[in-house]
C-alpha positions as CSV (number, residue, x, y, z in Angstrom):
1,X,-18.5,13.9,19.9
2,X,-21.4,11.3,19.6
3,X,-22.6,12.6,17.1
4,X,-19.6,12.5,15.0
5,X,-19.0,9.2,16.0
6,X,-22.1,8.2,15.0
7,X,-21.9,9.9,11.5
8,X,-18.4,7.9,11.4
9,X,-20.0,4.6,11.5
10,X,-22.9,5.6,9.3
11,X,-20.5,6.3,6.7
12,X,-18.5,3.4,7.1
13,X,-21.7,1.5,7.1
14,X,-22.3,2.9,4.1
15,X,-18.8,2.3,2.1
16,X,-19.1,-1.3,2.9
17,X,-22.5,-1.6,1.4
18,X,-21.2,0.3,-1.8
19,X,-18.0,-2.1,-1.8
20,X,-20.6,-4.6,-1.9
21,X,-22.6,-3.5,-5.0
22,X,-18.7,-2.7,-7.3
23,X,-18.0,-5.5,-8.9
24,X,-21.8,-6.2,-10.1
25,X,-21.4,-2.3,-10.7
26,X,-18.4,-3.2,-13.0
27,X,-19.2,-5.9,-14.5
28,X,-22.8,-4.4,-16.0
29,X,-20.8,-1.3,-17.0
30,X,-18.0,-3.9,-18.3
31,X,-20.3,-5.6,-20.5
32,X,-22.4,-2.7,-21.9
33,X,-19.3,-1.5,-23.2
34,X,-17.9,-4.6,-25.0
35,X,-20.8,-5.5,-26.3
36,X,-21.3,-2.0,-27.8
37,X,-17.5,-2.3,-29.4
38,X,-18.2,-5.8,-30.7
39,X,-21.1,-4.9,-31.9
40,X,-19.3,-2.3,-33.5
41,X,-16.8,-4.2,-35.3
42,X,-19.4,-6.9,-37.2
43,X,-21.3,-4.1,-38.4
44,X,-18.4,-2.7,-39.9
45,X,-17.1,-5.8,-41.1
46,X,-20.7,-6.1,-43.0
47,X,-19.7,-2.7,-44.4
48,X,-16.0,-3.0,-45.6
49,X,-16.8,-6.4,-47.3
50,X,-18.6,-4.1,-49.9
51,X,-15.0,-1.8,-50.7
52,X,-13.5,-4.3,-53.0
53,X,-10.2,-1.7,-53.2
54,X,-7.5,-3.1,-50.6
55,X,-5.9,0.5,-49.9
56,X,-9.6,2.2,-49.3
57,X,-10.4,-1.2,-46.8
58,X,-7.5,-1.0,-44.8
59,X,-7.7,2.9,-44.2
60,X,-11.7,1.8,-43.2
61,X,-10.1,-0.5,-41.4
62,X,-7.6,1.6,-39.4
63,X,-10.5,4.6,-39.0
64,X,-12.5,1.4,-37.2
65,X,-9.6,0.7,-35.2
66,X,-8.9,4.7,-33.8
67,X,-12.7,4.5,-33.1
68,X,-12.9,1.6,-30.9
69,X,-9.5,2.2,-29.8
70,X,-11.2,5.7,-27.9
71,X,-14.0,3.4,-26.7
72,X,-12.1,0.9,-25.3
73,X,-9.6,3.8,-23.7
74,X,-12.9,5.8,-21.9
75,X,-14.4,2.2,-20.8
76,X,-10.5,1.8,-18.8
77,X,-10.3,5.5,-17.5
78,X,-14.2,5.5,-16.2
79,X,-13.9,1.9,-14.6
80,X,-10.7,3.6,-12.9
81,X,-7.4,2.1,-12.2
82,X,-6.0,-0.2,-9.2
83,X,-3.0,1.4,-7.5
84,X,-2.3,4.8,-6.3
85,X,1.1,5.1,-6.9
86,X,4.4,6.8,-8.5
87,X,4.3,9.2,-5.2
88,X,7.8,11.4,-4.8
89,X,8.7,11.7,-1.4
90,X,11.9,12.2,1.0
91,X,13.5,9.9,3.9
92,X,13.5,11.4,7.1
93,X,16.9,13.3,7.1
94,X,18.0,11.9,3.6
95,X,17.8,14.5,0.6
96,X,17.3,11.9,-2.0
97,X,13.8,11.7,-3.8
98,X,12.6,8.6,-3.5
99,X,9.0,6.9,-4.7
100,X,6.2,4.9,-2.9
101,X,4.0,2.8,-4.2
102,X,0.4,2.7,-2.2
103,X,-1.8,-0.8,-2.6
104,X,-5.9,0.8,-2.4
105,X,-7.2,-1.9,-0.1
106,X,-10.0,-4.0,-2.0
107,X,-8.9,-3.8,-5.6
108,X,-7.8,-6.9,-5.9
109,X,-11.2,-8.3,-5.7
110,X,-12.2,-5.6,-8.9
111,X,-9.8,-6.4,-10.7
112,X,-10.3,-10.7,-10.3
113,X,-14.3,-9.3,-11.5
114,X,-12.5,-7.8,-14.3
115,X,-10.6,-10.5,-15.5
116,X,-13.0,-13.2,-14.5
117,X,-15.6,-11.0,-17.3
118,X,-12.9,-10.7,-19.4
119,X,-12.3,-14.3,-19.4
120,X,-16.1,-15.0,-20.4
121,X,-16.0,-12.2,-23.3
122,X,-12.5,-14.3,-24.4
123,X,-14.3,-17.5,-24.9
124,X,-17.1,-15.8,-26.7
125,X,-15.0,-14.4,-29.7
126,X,-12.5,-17.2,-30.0
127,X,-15.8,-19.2,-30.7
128,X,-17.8,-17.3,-32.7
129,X,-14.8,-15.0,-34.4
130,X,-11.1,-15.0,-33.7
131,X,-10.1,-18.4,-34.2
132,X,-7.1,-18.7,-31.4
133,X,-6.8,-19.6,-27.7
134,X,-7.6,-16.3,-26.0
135,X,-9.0,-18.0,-23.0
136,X,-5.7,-19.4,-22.5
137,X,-4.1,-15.8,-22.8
138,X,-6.7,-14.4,-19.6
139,X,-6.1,-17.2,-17.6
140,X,-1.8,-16.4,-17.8
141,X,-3.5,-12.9,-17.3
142,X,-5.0,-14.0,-14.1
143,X,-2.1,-15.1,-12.9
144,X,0.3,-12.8,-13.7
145,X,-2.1,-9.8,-12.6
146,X,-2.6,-11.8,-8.9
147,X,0.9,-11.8,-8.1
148,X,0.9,-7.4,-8.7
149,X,-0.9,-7.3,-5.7
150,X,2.4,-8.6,-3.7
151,X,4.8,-5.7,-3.5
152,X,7.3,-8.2,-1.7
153,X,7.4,-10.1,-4.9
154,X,7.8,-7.0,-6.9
155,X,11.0,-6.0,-4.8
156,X,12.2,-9.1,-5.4
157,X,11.8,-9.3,-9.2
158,X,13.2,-5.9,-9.2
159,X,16.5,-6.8,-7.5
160,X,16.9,-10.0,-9.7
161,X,16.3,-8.0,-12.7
162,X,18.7,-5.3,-11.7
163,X,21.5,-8.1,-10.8
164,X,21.2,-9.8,-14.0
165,X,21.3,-6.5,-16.4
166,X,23.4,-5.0,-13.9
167,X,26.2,-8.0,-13.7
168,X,26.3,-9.3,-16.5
169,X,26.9,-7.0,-19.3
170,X,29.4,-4.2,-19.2
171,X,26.6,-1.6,-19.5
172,X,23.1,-2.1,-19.2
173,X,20.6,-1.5,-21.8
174,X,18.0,0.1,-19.4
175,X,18.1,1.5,-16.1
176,X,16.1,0.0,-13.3
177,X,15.1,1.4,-9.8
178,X,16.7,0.2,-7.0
179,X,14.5,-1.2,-3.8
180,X,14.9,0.4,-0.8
181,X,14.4,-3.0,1.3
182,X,13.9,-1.7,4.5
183,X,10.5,-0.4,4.5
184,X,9.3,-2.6,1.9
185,X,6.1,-4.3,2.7
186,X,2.8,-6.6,1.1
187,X,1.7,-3.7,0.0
188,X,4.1,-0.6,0.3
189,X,7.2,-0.6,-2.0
190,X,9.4,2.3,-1.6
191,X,12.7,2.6,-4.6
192,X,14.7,5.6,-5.6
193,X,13.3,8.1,-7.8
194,X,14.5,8.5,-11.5
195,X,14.5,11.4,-13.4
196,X,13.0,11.5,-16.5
197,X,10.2,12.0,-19.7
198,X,7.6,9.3,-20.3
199,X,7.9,8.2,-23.2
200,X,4.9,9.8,-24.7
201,X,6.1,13.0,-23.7
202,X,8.7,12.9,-25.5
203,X,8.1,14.9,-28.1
204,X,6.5,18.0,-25.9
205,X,10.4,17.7,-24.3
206,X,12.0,17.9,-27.7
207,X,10.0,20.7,-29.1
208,X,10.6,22.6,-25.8
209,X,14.1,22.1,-26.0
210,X,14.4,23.1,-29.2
211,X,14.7,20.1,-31.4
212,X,12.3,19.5,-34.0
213,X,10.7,16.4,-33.5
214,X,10.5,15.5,-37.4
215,X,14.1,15.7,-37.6
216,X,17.1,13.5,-38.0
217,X,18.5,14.2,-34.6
218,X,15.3,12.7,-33.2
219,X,15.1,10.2,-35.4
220,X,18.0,8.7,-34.4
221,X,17.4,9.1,-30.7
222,X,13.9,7.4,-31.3
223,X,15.7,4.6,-33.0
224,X,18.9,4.3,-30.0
225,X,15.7,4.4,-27.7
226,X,14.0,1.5,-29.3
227,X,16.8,-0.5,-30.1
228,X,18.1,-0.5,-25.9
229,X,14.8,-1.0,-24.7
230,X,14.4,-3.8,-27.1
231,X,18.0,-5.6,-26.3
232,X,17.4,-5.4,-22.8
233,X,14.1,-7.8,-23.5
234,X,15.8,-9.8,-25.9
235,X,18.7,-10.7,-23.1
236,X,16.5,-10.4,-20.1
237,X,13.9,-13.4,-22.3
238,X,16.4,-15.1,-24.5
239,X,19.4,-15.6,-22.0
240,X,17.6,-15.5,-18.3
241,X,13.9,-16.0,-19.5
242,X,12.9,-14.1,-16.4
243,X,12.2,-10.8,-17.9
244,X,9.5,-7.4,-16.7
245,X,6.7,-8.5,-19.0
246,X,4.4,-5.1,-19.0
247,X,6.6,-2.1,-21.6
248,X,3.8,0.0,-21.9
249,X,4.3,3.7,-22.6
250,X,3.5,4.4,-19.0
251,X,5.9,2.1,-17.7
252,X,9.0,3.8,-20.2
253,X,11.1,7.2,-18.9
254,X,13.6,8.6,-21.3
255,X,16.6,9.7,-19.0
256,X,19.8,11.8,-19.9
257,X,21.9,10.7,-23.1
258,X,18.2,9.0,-24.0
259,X,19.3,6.4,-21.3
260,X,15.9,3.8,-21.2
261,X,14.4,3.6,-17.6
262,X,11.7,1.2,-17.1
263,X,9.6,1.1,-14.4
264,X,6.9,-1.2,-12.4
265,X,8.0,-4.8,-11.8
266,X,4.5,-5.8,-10.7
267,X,4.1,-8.1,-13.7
268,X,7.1,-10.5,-14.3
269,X,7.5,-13.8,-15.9
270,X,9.8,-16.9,-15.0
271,X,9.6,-18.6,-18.6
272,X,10.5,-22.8,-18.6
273,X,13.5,-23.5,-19.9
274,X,11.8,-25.2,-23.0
275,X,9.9,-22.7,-23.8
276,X,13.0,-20.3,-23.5
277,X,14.4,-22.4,-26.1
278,X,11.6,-22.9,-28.4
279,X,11.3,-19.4,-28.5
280,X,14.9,-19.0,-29.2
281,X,14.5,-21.2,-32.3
282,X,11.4,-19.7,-33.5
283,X,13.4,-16.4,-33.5
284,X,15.8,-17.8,-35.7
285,X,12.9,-18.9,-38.1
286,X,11.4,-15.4,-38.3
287,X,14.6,-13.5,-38.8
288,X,15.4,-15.7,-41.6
289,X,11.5,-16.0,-42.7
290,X,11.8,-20.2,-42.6
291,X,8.5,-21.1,-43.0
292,X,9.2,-24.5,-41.8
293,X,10.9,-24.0,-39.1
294,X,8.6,-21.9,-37.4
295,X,6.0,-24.2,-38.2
296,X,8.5,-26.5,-36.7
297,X,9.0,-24.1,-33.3
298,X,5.0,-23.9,-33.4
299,X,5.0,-27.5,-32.6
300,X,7.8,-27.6,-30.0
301,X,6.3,-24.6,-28.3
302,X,2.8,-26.7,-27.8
303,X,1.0,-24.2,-30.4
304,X,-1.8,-25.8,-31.9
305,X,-2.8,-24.7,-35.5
306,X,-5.8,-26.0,-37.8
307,X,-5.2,-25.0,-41.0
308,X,-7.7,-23.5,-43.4
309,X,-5.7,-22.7,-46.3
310,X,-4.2,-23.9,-49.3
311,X,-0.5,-22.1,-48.8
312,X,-0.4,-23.2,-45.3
313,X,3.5,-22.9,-44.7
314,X,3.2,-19.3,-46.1
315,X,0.6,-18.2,-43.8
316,X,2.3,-19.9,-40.6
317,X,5.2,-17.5,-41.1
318,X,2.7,-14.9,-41.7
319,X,0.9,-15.5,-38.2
320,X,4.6,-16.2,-36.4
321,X,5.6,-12.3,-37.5
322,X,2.7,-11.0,-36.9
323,X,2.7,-12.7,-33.1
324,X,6.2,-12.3,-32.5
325,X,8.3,-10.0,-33.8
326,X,7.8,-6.0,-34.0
327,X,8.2,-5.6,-37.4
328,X,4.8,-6.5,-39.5
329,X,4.9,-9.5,-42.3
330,X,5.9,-8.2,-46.2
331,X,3.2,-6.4,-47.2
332,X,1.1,-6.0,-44.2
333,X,0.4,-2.7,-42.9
334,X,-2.1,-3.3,-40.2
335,X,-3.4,-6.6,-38.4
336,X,-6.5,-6.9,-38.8
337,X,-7.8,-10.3,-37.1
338,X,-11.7,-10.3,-37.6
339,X,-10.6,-9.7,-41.5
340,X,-11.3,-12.8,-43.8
341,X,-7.8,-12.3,-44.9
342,X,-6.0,-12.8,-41.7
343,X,-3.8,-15.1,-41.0
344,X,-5.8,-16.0,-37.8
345,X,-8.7,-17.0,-40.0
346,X,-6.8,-19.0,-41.8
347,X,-4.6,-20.9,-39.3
348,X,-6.6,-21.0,-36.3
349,X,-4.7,-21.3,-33.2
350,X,-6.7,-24.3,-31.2
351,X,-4.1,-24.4,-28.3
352,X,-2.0,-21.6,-26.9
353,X,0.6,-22.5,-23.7
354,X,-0.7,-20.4,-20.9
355,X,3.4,-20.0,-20.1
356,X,3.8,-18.2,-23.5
357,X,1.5,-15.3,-23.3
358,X,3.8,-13.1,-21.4
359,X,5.9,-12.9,-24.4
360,X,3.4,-12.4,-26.7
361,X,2.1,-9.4,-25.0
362,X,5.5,-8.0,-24.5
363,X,6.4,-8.4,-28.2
364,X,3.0,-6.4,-29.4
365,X,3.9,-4.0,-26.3
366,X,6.6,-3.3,-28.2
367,X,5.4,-3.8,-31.2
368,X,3.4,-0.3,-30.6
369,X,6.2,1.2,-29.1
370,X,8.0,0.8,-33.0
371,X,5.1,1.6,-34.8
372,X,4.3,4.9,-32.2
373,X,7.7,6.1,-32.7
374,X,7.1,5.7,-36.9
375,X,10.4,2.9,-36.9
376,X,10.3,-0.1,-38.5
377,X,12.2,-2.7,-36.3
378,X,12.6,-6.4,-36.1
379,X,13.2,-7.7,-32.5
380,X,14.1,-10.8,-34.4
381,X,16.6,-9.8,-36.3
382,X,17.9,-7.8,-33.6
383,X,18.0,-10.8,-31.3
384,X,19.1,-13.7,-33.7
385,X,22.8,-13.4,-32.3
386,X,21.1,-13.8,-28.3
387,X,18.3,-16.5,-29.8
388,X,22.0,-18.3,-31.5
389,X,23.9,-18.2,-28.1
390,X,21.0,-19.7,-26.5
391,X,20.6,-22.6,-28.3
392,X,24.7,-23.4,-28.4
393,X,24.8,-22.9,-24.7
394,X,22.1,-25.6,-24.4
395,X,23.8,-27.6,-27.4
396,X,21.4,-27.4,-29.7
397,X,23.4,-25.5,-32.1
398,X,27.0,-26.4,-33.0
399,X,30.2,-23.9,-34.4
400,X,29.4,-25.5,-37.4
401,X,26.0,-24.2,-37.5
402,X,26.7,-20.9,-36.3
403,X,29.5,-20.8,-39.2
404,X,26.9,-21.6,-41.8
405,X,24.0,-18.8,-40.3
406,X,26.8,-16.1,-40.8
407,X,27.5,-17.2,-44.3
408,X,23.7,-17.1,-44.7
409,X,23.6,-13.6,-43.2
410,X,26.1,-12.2,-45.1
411,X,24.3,-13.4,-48.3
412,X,21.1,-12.2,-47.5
413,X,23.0,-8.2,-46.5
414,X,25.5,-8.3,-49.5
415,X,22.6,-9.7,-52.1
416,X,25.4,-12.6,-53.4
């Protein structure tokens, strides 16, 4: 019995010191990785500059991309991951399945090393390549990532998420998990389970149920897919502006009917009311591709732009699409922001609101989601009749405006 005991402490002894040693652990292995992908991309923008045929530089471009792409996605699965969670499990005497979410005590302080290095790497390339407020973007990213570690804060963002889709529209787009309450706790959070396919699964499901995922009846269940998940954001941001701000794939279950669940309210956001609405407008501007007024909604959002470029209105709807909407500008295919043709090298965004980035992430979230599933899809145009509702309500549009955007609509669909 001593003897174990003492072998108890040793080893305990010894999983402090190694706790102590992580983060430096992480942030060597952090920065030997970056620095091998940045290095990475000038080299190979040395090379492309030499392929003077557009079509042959953006397939270099999107090879480039699939490379780093696998770097970047080893570097994440080797560092490792911060929760243990998605368990099934049962109540005592209850045959419903429910889930439990475990917090692995001392992650939050790798993942503030992580962000804190990532923060350092941001102002770095927004100095010496991307010209636009990334440092802005990590420190929203700091705080939005801190609160994760607060299941009671999830539960509660869950339950004001489900209320609002739940109450206030005769169906709702997406299905969210409902808290059990009483055994939720800092760092336990316990909901009921939902059945269903992640997203990226989908196609093994298909296939094994023997519908060929090339064909039109999945093609239009991809597309009802995109276009629920994609409403619920537009109302939950637009209307509420408190919306789940992390739709990655792993964070999407296709249910019965291709019912939308969505999953992990860790990372929220409770946008300003101004910034609500200056999104609102700048969703008009992109849907109708006004240059000016997105310039205009630039402004009003507290964007800050330097121009470098002679058709600077052109390029300023260019860099508004290509931010925030899912559907790329005419005649892009790919993004490509450490090219000399981007529309971040020629408009350089100085200033960024913190506030914002939520949104921006969530709309090139979804941005991959409709490029994954092979769909070409505007959220903007999708949301111009939420983003119009938004701005009368505040009174900041009247009927008479409202009357002339459907005239305008009708123009544009009818060609007269």
């Amino acid at each position: 019995m001593v003897a174990m005991n003492i072998q108890l402490d040793t080893t305990d002894f010894q999983e402090k010191l190694s706790s102590c040693f992580r983060p430096w652990q992480r942030s060597f292995q952090f920065w030997v990785r970056a620095v091998d992908i940045y290095t990475g991309y000038k080299v190979f923008q040395l090379r492309v500059g030499f392929e003077k045929n557009v079509q042959k530089q953006e397939a270099m471009w999107e090879r480039q991309h699939e490379f780093a792409a696998e770097k970047i996605y080893n570097m994440c699965s080797d560092l490792g991951g911060f929760f243990l969670k998605v368990h099934r499990a049962k109540l005592k005497g209850d045959k419903k399945d429910i889930v439990v979410k475990v917090q692995h005590p001392g992650v939050q302080e790798l993942m503030m090393t992580d962000i804190h290095n990532l923060q350092a790497f941001a102002l770095y390339l927004q100095k010496m390549d991307i010209k636009f407020d990334l440092y802005s973007l990590t420190k929203e990213m700091e705080k939005q990532i801190g609160y994760e570690f607060n299941f009671l804060r999830e539960a509660d963002a869950m339950d004001r998420i489900w209320r609002f889709l739940y109450e206030n529209n005769k169906k709702s787009p997406v299905i969210v998990p409902r808290v059990i309450r009483d055994i939720v706790t800092r760092r336990v959070l316990v909901m009921e389970y939902i059945d269903g396919t992640p997203i990226l699964k989908l196609g093994d499901e298909m296939a094994k149920r023997g519908i060929s995922p090339d064909g039109k009846v999945a093609a239009i269940a991809r597309q009802n897919i995109l276009k629920s998940l994609s409403l619920a954001y537009g109302r939950m941001i637009l209307r509420s502006g408190f919306f789940h701000a992390d739709p990655h794939p792993g964070n999407i279950l296709i249910c019965r009917g291709a019912e939308v669940a969505l999953l992990d309210y860790g990372q929220v956001k409770d946008l300003p009311q101004n910034l609500r609405l200056g999104y609102a407008n700048l969703v008009l501007a992109i849907a109708d591709s006004d240059a000016t007024r997105a310039g205009e909604s630039f402004k009003e959002l507290g964007i800050d732009t330097l121009s470098k470029c002679e058709d600077e209105q052109k390029e300023m709807l260019k860099l508004a699409q290509g931010m925030f909407d899912t559907k790329l500008p005419p005649g892009v295919k790919t993004l490509q922001p450490f090219s000399e043709e981007s529309s971040l090298k020629k408009i350089a965004v100085e200033a960024f609101p913190e506030e914002l980035f939520s949104v921006l992430r969530t709309l090139q979230l979804l941005r991959g989601l409709s490029v994954g599933m092979g769909i070409s899809h505007s959220c903007a145009e999708q949301w111009r009749p939420i983003a119009e509702e938004a701005l009368y309500n505040a009174g900041r549009l009247t009927d008479k405006d409202l009357k002339r955007s459907r005239r305008h609509i009708t123009r544009r669909k009818t060609g007269k």
